[in-house]
C-alpha positions in Angstrom: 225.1 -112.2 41.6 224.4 -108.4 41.2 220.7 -107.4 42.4 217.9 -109.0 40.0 220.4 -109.7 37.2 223.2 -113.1 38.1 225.8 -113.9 36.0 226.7 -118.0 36.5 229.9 -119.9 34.9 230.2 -123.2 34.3 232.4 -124.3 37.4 232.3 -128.0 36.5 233.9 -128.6 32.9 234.6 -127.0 29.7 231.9 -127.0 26.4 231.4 -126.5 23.1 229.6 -123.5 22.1 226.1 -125.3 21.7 226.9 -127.5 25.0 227.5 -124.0 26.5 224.5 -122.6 25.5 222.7 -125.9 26.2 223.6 -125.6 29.6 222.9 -121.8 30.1 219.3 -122.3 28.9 219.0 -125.1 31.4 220.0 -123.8 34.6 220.1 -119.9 33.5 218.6 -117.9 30.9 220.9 -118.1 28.2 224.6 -117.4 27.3 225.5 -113.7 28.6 224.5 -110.8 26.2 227.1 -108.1 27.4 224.9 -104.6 26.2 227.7 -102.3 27.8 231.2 -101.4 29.2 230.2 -101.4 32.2 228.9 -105.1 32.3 232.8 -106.1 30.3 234.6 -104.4 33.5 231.9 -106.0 35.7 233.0 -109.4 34.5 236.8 -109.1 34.0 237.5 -108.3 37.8 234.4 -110.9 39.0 235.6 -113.7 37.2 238.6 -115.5 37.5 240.8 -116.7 35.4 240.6 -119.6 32.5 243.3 -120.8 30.1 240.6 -121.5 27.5 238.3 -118.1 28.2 234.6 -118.1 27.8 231.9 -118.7 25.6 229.2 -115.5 24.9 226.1 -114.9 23.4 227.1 -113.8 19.9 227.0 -116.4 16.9 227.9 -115.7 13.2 224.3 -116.3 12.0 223.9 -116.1 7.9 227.1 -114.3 7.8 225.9 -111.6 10.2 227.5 -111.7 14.3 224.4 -112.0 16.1 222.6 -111.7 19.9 221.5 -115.1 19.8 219.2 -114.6 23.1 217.5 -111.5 21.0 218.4 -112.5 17.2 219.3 -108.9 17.1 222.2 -107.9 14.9 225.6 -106.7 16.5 225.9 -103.0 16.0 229.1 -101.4 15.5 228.8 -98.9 18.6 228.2 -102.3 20.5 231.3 -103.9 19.2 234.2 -105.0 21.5 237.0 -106.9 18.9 240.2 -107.8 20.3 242.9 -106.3 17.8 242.9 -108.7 14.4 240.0 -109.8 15.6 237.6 -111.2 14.3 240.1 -112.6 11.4 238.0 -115.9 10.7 240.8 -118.1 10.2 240.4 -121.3 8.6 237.3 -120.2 7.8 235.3 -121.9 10.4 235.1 -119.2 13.5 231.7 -118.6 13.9 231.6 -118.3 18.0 233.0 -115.6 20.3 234.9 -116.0 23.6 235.6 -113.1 25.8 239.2 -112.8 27.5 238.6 -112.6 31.2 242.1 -112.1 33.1 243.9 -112.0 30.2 247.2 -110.0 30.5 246.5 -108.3 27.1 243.4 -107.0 26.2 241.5 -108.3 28.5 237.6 -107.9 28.2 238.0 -108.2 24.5 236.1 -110.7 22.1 237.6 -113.0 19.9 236.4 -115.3 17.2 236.6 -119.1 17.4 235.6 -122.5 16.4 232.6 -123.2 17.9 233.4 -126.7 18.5 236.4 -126.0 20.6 235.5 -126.2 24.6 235.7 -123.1 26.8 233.4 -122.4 30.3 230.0 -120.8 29.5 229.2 -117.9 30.7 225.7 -117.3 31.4 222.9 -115.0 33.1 220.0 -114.9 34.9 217.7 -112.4 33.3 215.4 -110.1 36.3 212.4 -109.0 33.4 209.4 -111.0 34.3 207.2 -112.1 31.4 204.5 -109.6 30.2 206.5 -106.8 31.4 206.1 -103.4 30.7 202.4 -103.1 30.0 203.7 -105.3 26.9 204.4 -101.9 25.4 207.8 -101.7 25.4 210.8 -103.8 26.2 212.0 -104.8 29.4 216.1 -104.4 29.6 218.5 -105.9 31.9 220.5 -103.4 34.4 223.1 -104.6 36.7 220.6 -105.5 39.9 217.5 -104.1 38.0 215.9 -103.6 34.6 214.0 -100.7 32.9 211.7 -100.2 30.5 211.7 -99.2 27.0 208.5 -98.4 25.5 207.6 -98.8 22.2 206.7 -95.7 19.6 203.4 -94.4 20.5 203.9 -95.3 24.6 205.2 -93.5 27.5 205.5 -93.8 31.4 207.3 -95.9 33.7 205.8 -99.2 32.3 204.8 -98.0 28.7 201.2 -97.2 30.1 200.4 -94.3 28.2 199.2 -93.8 24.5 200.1 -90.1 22.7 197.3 -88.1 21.5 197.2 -87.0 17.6 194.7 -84.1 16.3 191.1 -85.2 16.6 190.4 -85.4 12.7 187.2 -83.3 11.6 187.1 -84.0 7.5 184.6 -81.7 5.2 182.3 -83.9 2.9 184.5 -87.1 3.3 182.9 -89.8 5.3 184.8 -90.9 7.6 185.2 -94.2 10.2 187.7 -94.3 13.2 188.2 -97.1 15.4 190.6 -96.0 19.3 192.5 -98.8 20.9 193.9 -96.7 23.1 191.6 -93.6 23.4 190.1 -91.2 21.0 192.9 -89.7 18.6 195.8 -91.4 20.3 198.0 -93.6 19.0 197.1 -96.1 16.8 193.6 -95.0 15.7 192.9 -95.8 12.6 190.0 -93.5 10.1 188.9 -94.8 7.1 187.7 -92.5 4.1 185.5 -93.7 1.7 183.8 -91.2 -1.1 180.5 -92.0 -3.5 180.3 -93.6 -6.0 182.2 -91.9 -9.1 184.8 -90.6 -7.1 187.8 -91.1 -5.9 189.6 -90.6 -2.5 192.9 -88.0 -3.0 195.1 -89.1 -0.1 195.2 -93.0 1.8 192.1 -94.4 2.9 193.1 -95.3 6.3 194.6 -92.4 8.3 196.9 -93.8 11.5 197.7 -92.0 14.8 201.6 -92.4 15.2 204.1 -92.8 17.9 205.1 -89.1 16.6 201.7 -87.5 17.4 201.1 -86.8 14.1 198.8 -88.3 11.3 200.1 -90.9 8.4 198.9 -88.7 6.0 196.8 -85.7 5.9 192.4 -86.2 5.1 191.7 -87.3 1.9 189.7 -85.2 -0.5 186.9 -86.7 -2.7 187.6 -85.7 -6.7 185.6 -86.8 -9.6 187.4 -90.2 -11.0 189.3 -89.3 -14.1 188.8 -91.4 -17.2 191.7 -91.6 -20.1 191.8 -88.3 -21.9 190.0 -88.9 -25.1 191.7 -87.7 -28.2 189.4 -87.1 -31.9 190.3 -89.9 -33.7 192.8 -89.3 -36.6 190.8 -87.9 -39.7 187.8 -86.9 -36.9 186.7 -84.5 -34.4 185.9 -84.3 -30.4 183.2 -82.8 -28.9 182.8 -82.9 -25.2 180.6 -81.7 -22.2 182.2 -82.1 -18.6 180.1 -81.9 -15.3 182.9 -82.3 -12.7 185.9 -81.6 -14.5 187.9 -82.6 -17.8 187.1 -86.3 -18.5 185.8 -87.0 -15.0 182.8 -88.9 -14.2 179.7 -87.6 -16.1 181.9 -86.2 -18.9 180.1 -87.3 -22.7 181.7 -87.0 -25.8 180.5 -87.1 -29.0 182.5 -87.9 -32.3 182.6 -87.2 -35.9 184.7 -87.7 -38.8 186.3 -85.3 -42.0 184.9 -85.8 -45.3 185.9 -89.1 -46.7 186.0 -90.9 -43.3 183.3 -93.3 -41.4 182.9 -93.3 -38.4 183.6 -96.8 -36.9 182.3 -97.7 -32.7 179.8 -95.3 -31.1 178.9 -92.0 -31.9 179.3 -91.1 -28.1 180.9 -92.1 -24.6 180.5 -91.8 -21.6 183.0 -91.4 -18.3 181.9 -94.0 -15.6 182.2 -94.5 -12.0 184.8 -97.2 -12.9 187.3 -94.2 -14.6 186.4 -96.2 -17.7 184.5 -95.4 -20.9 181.5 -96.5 -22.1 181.4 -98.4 -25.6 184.6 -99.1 -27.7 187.0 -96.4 -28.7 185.9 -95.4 -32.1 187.6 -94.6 -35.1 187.6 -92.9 -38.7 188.2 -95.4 -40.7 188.9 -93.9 -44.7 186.0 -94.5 -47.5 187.5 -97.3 -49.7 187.1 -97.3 -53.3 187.0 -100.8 -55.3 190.4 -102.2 -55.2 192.2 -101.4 -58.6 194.8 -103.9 -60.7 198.0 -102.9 -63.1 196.6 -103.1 -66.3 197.8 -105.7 -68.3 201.4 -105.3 -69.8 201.1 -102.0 -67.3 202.0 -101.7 -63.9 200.3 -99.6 -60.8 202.2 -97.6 -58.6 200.0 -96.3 -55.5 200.6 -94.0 -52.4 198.2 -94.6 -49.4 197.7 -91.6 -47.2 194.4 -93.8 -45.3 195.5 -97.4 -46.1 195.0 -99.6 -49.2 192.6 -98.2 -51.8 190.8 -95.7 -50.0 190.0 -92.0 -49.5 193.1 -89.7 -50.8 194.8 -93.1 -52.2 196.6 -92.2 -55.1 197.2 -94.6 -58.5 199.7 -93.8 -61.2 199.7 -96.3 -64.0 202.4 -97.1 -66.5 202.9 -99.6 -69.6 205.6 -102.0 -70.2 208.2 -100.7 -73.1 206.1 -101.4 -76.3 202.8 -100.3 -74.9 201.2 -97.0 -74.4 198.3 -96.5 -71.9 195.2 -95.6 -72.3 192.6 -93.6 -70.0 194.2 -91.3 -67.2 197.5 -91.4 -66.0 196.3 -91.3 -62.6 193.6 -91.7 -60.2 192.5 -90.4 -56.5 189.8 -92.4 -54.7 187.4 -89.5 -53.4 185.0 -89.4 -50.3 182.0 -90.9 -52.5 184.0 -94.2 -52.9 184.2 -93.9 -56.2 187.7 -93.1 -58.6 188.3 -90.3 -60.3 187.9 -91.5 -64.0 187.9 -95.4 -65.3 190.4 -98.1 -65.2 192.8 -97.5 -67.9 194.3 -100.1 -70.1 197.9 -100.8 -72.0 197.4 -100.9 -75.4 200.5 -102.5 -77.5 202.0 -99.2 -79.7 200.9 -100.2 -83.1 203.2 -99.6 -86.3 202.0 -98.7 -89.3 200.2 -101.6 -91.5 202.0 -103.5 -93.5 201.1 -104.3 -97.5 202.3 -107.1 -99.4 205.1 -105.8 -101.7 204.0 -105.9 -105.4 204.2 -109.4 -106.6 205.0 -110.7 -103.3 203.5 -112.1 -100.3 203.3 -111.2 -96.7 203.2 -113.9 -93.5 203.0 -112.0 -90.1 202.4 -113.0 -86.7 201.1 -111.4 -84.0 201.8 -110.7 -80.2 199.4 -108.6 -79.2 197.3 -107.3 -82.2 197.7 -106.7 -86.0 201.0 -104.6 -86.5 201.6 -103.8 -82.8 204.9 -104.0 -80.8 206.5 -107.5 -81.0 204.6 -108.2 -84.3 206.7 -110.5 -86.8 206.3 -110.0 -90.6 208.2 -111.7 -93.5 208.5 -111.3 -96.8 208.7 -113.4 -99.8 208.3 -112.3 -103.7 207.0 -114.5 -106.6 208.7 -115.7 -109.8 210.8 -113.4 -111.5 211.4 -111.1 -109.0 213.9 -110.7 -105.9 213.2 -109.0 -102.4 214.9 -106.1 -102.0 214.9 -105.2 -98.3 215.0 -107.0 -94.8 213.3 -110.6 -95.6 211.3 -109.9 -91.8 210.6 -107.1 -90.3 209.8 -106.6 -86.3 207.4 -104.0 -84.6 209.4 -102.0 -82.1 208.2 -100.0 -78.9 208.8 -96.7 -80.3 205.9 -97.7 -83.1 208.2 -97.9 -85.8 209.7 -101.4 -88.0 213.2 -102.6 -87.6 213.9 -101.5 -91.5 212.4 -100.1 -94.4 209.8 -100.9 -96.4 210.3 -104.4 -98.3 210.1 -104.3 -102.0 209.9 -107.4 -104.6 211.9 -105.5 -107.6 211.8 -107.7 -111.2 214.8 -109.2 -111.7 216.9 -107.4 -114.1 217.8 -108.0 -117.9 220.7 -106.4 -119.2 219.9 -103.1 -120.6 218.4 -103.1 -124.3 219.6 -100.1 -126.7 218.3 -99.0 -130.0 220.4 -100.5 -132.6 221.7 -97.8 -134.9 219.6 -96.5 -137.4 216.7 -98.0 -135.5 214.3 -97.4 -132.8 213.6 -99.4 -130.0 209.9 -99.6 -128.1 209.8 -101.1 -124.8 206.8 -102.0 -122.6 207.8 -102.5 -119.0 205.5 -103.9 -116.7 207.9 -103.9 -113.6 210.6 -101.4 -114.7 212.9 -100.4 -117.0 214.4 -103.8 -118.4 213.0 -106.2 -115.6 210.8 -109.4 -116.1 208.4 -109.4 -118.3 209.8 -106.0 -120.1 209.0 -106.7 -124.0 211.1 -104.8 -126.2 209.8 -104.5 -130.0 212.9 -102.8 -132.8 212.6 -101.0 -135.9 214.9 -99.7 -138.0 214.7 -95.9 -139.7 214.0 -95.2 -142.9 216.6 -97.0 -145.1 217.5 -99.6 -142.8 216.2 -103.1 -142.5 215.9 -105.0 -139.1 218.8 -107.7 -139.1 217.5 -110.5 -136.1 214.0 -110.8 -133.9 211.8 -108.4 -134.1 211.2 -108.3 -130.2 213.0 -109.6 -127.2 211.3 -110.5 -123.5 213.3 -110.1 -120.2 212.6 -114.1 -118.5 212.7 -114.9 -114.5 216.3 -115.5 -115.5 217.4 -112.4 -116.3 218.5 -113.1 -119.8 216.9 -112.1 -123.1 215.0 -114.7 -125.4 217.5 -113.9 -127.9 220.6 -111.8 -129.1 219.8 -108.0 -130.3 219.2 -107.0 -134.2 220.6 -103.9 -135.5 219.8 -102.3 -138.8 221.6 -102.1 -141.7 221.6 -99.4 -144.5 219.2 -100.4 -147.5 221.4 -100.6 -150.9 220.9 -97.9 -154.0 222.5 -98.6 -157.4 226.2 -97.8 -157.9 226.4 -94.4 -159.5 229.4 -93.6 -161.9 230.4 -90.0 -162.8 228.8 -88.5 -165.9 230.9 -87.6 -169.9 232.9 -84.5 -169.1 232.2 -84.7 -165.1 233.1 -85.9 -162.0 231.5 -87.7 -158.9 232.3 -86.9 -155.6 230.1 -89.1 -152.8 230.3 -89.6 -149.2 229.3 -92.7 -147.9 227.5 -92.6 -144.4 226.5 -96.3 -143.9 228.4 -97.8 -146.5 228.9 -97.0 -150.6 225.8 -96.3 -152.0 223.4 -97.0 -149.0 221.2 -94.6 -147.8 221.9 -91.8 -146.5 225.1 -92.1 -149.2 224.9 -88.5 -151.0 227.4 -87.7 -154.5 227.9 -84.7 -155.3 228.4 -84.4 -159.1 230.1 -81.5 -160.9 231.3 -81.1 -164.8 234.3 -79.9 -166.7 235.0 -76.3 -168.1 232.9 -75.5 -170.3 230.0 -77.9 -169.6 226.7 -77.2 -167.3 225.2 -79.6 -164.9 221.6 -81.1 -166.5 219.9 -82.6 -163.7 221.0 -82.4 -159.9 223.8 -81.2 -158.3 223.6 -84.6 -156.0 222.0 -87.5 -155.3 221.1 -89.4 -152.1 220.2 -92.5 -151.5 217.2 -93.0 -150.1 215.1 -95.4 -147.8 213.6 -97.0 -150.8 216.6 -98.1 -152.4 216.6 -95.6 -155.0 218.4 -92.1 -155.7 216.7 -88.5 -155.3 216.8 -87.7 -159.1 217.6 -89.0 -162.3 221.2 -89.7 -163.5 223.0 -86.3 -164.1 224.8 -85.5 -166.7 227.0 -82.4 -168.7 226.1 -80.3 -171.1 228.4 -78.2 -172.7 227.0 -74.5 -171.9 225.6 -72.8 -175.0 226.5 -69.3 -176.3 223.8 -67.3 -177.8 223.0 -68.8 -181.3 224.8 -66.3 -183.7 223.4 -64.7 -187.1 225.3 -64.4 -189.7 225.5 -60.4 -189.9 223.2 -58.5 -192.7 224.9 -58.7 -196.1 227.1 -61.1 -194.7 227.4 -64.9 -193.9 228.4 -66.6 -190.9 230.0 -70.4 -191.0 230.2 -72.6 -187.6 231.9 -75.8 -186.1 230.3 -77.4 -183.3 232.6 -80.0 -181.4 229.7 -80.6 -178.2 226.7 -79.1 -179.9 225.2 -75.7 -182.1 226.7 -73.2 -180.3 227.8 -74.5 -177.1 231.3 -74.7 -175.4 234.0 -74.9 -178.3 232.0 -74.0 -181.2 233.8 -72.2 -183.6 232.3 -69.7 -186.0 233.5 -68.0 -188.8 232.0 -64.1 -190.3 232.6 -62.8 -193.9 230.7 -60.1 -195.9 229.2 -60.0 -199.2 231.1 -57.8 -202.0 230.6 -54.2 -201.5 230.7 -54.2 -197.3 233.2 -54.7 -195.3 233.5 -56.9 -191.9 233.6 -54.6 -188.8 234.5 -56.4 -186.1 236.8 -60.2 -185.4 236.0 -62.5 -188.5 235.8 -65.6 -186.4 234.2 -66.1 -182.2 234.8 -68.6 -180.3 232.2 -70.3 -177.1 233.7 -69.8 -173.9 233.4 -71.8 -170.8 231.3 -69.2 -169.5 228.7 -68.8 -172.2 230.1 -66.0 -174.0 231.3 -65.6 -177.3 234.4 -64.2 -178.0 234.6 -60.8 -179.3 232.0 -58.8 -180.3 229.3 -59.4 -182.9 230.9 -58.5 -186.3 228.8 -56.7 -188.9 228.8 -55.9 -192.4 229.1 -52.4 -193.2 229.1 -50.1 -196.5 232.3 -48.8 -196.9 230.9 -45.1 -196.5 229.4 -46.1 -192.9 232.6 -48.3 -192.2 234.0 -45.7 -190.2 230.8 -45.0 -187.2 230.7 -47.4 -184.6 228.0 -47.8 -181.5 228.8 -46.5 -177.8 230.0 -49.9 -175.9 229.2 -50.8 -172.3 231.1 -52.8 -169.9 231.3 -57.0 -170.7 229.2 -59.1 -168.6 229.6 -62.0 -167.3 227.6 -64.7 -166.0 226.9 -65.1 -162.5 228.1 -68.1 -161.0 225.5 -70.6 -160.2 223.5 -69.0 -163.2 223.7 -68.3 -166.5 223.6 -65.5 -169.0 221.7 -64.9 -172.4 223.1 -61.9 -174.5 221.9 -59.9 -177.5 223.9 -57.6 -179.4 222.1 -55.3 -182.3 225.8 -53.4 -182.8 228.2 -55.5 -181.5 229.0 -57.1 -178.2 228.1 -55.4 -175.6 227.3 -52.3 -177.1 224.7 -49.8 -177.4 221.0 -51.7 -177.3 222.6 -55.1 -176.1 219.9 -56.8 -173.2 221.3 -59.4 -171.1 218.7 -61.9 -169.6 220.3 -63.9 -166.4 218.7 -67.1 -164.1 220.1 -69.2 -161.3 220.6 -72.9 -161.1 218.2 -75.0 -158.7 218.7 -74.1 -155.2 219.5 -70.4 -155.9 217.8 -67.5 -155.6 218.6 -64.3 -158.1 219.7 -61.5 -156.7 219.1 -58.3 -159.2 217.4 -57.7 -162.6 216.8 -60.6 -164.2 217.4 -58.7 -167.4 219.7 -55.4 -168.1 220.4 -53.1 -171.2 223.3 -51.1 -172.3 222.1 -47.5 -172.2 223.4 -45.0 -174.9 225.7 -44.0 -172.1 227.6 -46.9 -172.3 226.5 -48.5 -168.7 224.0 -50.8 -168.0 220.4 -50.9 -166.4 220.2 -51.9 -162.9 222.7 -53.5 -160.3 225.1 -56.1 -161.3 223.2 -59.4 -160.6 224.2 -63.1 -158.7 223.2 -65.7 -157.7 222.7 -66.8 -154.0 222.1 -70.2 -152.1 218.3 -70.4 -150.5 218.7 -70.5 -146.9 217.6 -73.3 -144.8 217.0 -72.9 -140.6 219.5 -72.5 -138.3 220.4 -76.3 -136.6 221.5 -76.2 -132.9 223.4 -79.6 -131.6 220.4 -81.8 -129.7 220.8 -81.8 -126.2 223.4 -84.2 -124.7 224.4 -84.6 -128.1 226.7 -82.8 -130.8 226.6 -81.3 -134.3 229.0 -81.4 -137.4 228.0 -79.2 -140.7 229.9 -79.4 -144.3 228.1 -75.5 -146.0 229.7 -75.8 -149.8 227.7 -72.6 -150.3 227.0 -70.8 -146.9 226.2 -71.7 -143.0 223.0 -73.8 -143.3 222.2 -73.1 -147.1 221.7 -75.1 -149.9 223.3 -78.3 -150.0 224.9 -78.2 -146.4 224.9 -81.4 -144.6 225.0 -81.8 -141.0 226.0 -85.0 -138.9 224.2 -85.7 -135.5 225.9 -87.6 -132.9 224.8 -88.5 -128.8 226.8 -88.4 -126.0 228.3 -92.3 -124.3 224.9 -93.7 -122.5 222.2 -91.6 -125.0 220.5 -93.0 -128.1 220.1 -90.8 -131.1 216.1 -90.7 -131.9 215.7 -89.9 -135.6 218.1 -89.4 -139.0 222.1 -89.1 -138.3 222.3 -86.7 -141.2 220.8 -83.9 -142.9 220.8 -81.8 -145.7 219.3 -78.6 -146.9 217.5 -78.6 -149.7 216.6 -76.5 -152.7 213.2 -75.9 -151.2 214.5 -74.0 -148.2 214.1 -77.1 -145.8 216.3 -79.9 -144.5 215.2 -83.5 -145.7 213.9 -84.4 -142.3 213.4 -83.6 -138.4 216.3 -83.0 -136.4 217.2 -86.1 -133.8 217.5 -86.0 -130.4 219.6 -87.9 -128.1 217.4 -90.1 -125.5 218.2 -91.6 -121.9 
């Protein structure tokens, strides 16, 4: 026992931690809580020795070593651990023993089961209850105790309060309650401001144990409210009394063009830091909701939200349709759109007609002749489509092919036979159904089969083609002292045959030079035939007499005659002349002369002879072709005389005038028809009298008109010139 603190052992038996303890807190205070060095070496050399130690006042409490007298916490400065210790082994040493006597490290703690038995080691404590004013706490000393106050209290016993400031505040009420004296420690001030504002700093200030305030005096500011903002698409207008949104503060709002407003035109800030009314907002104008048109579609962009002020509205048409109205739109700040709802209307093609003699079935989508229309074709009898049999309406407005046509159905084509003409009527084309086709033959032909053909559904004619053949003319045989010479175009002696006749030396051509056969069936003249050409008729010369034999006729070709003279003249000149093939007598005329006179004869000119293609009449007063002899000449049909028709022999012995012939008339030049050719036979000159001319078309044409020609005595050929049709 050490003055007013005892420390006490259990002398009797050895416990268990809680029997220890037990025991202490019967008899004692409680197991000993050593609090420094000084109390270890105090025990170590007061206590004697114990194999098994003794139990002390610290206890492994929720894993923490604790006081358990105090329930304070070991501290580290406090701790006294033998070496390795405390190890915890086995895991169950929550309880310290202290090693009084021990030859090593004695005074040390060590950890052990608390339910092994050791001596407890307790003490009697000398702090009386309610010690130190009850403002501090009363510690143990070795034979004493002392006092340690608690913050805020000083003195011997903890008497004593310390003073703080005395706390004089400017326009903040304030309330202050001393337990302990004015301003000292533990006061306590309340601040409290009016209504719509609010206190900057704690409302209670507190003296504490460092003579200084909790906080400094609160100031009084207007209460804030949430800093407004101008609604999106608006505007803000505010007045402030005590400060930028503080209590009093109104503000008004508005919105842009093409907003409403939505909540109260105005707020105000309220004692409470909150607003009056709703937040309000500018909500956009919205115009009437629109819809894709039909077969369209609607593509919009919302600046506001759906369909409303600034909203934006493209529309579009499905392939095959084309809109109509405005592309776009833009809903303005009167609600309203900028133009009316457009519409898809299906592209249209152009309308469709029924082909000639045909028929037309359509359907249709989305109106007549419009994209995705459907037309078909059919013809009637007797013809055949020609074309797509249906036909679609595309999206680019156009069909899927060309026109359809209903074309007659064909018949092979029909030519003019030859020699003929052929007249068609076509009332679907050029040898199609229906096409009547009526023949004729040219002049001198006669139609051999139908007079017409029609062109059926079938495509076949309702019989086989005529042709013409060449109408007949007698047989013609060659004339007494001539020759016949024909060409036969169409067979001997038909028309168009022409013979040529001519006659034997010494005999003229009565009648024409040729024949032809024509369209009636009956030559161009009579039958021709020869003459024997005639010399001039010859007088038997004054006093003289003249004796003649005629083998074709007086005087003509091969008559004979014979001169003598009465008694007392004498015969100048041959005694016998002969008829030559051209006309002319042999020899000059003779004449009967006195003997006396016998011996003058007349001045002679140059013989003459007859043209050819003509003839020649001769007189002689003084002998043949002497002085005073005329000649009188002429041309045969078809010839034209070229000279005097009539010349003299001039006491000079030459004649009057240019020597005279005879020339074929001229007919107009012929030129070959076009697409067609020409070949000419001219016995007397290009394209005179008497040429003939054969016409002929090319493969594919048909000659129109006569195959020959000829030109005629007249000047002019016997008909029109042909030409060669398609």
């Amino acid at each position: 026992e050490v003055g007013a603190w005892t420390y006490h052992y259990s002398d009797q038996g050895d416990y268990t931690w809680e029997q220890a303890r037990n025991f202490c807190q019967t008899f004692f205070t409680d197991l000993v809580a050593i609090q420094n060095q000084q109390e270890i070496e105090y025990l170590n050399k007061s206590l004697p020795y114990h194999g098994r130690y003794y139990w002390i006042g610290i206890r492994k409490l929720g894993g923490v070593w604790t006081w358990v007298g105090t329930r304070k916490a070991l501290s580290k400065e406090a701790e006294n651990w033998a070496v390795g210790e405390p190890n915890n082994r086995r895991s169950n040493q929550d309880c310290v023993e202290i090693y009084i006597q021990r030859p090593q490290q004695s005074g040390k703690w060590n950890d052990e089961p608390c339910s092994r038995r050791k001596k407890a080691l307790c003490y009697q404590a000398s702090c009386q209850p309610f010690p130190c004013s009850q403002r501090g706490e009363c510690v143990e000393t070795i034979g004493s105790y002392r006092c340690e106050c608690y913050p805020g209290f000083h003195g011997p016993e903890c008497a004593d309060a310390v003073q703080c400031a005395k706390l004089e505040p400017k326009g903040v009420p304030m309330n202050c309650s001393h337990p302990y004296g004015d301003f000292s420690y533990n006061s306590s001030c309340e601040f409290r401001c009016h209504e719509g504002f609010e206190q900057r700093g704690p409302g209670v200030l507190r003296c504490l144990p460092s003579q200084e305030w909790s906080a400094n005096i609160p100031t009084c500011t207007a209460i804030t409210c949430p800093v407004l903002r101008a609604p999106d698409q608006g505007k803000l207008n505010c007045s402030h009394l005590h400060g930028n949104f503080t209590f009093g503060s109104t503000c008004a709002f508005s919105c842009q063009k093409g907003f409403v407003l939505m909540g109260p035109e105005s707020r105000e800030c309220t004692a409470t830091g909150t607003w009056t009314g709703d937040t309000p907002r500018c909500e956009a104008i919205s115009c009437p909701m629109l819809r894709a048109p039909d077969q369209g579609e609607m593509h919009c962009s919302h600046l506001h939200g759906n369909f409303t002020y600034g909203s934006m509205c493209a529309f579009s048409c499905q392939t095959g349709f084309a809109l109509v109205g405005l592309q776009s739109f833009e809903c303005t700040a009167m609600g309203t759109w900028t133009g009316d709802t457009p519409h898809c209307e299906a592209i249209t093609c152009p309308v469709l007609r029924a082909p000639d003699q045909g028929e037309l079935n359509c359907s249709h989508l989305h109106g007549n002749f419009t994209f995705g229309s459907m037309c078909a074709f059919s013809c009637q009898t007797g013809f055949v489509l020609m074309g797509p049999e249906s036909l679609e309406c595309t999206a680019t407005g156009i069909w899927t092919g060309d026109a359809t046509r209903c074309e007659a159905i064909t018949c092979p084509v029909l030519s003019a036979p030859d020699q003929g003409e052929m007249h068609c009527s076509h009332l679907h084309g050029n040898f199609t159904f229906g096409s009547t086709c009526a023949f004729s033959c040219q002049a001198g032909f006669v139609l051999m089969g139908p007079e017409s053909l029609e062109c059926t559904a079938t495509g076949i004619w309702t019989g086989d083609a005529p042709h013409c053949e060449a109408i007949t003319c007698p047989v013609l045989r060659a004339p007494d002292q001539g020759e016949l010479n024909c060409s036969h175009l169409h067979g001997n002696f038909t028309f168009g045959s022409m013979c040529a006749f001519s006659c034997q030396t010494g005999f003229v051509l009565m009648g024409p030079e040729s024949l032809e056969c024509t369209a009636t069936g009956i030559w161009t003249g009579d039958a021709t035939r020869c003459e024997a050409i005639t010399c001039p008729v010859l007088r038997a010369p004054d006093q003289g007499e003249l004796n003649c034999s005629h083998l074709h006729g007086d005087f003509t070709f091969g008559s004979t005659c014979g001169f003598s003279c009465q008694a007392g003249f004498v015969l100048m000149g041959s005694d016998s002349r002969k008829c030559t093939a051209t006309g002319t007598w042999t020899g000059d005329a003779p004449r009967c002369e006195g003997r006396a006179a016998a011996t003058a004869q007349a001045v002679k000119c140059s013989a003459l002879t007859t043209p050819k293609m003509g003839q020649a009449a001769c007189f002689h007063l003084h002998g043949d072709f002497t002085f005073g002899s005329t000649c009188a000449f002429s041309c045969q049909a078809g010839f034209l005389l070229m000279g005097p028709e009539i010349r003299e022999c001039t006491a000079l012995g030459s004649w009057t005038g240019d020597p005279t012939h005879c020339k074929a008339i001229s007919c107009p030049v012929l030129s070959p028809p076009s697409r067609g050719q020409l070949s000419c036979s001219h016995v007397h000159g290009n394209f005179s009298y008497n040429s003939t001319c054969t016409f002929s078309c090319e493969e594919g044409f048909v000659r129109m008109g006569a195959e020959m020609l000829r030109c005629e005595a007249t000047g002019n050929w016997t008909r029109d010139p042909p030409v060669c049709a398609g």
